[in-house]
C-alpha positions in Angstrom: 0.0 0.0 0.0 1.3 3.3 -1.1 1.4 6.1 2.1 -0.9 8.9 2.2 1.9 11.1 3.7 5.4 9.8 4.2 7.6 12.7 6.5 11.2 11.6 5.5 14.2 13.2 7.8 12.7 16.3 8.6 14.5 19.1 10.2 13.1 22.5 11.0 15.1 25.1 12.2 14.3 28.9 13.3 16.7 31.4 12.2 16.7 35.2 13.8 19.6 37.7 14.4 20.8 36.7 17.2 20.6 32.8 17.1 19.3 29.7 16.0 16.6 27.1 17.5 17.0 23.4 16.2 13.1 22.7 16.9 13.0 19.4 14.7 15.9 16.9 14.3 15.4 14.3 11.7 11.9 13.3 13.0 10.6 10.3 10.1 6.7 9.1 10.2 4.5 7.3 7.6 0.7 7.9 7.1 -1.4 5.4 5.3 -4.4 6.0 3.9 -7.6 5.6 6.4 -4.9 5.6 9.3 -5.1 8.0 12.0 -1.8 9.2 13.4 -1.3 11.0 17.1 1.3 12.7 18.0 2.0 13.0 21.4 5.3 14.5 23.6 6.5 16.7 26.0 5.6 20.8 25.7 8.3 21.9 23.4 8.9 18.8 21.6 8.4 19.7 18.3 4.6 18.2 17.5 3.2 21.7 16.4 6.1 22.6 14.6 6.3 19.4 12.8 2.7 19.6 12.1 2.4 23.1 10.5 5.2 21.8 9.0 3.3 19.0 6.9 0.8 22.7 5.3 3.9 24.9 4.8 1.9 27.2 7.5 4.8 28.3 9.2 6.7 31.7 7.8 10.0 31.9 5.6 11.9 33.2 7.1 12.2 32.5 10.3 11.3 29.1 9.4 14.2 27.0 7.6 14.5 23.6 6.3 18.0 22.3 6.5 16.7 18.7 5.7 14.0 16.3 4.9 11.2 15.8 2.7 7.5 15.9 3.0 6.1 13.6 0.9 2.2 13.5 0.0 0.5 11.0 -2.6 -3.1 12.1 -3.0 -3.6 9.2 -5.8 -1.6 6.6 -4.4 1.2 6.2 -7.5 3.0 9.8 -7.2 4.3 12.1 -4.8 4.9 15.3 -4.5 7.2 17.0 -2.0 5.3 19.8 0.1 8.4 21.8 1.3 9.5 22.4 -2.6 5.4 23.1 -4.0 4.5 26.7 -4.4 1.2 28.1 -2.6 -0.5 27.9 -5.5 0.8 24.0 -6.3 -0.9 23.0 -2.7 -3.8 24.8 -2.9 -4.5 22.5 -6.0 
């Protein structure tokens, strides 16, 4: 079976003047289709980040991407990465 959503190696850092906050380290999940995925953790660890994440909802910059891919498959044969579509590509 062919994932819905397949989160490969993600990293998501937050870049500002004065520093930089590692807030996702190589975090790797698969999604099948008519699965329901929770994810649960600490305050701080990442779930909303990595979340947003999956709907390119949080800003560039600060946001940044150092690694990782975000795959989707909304027919089951292809995928397309979110982090690389433009606004208009996922709003298709």
């Amino acid at each position: 079976m062919q994932p819905l959503l397949r989160i490969e190696n993600l990293s998501v850092d937050f870049i500002t003047d004065q520093n930089t906050t590692h807030a996702v380290r190589d975090i790797s999940l698969v999604v099948d289709r008519g699965e329901i995925l929770a994810i649960v953790g600490e305050s701080g660890s990442g779930k909303s980040v990595t979340s947003l994440s999956m709907l390119q909802l949080l800003p560039k910059p600060p946001a940044h991407y150092p690694g990782g891919k975000i795959l989707f498959s909304e027919d089951g044969n292809s995928n397309f990465d979110v982090l690389t579509c433009s606004t208009k590509e996922l709003q298709q």
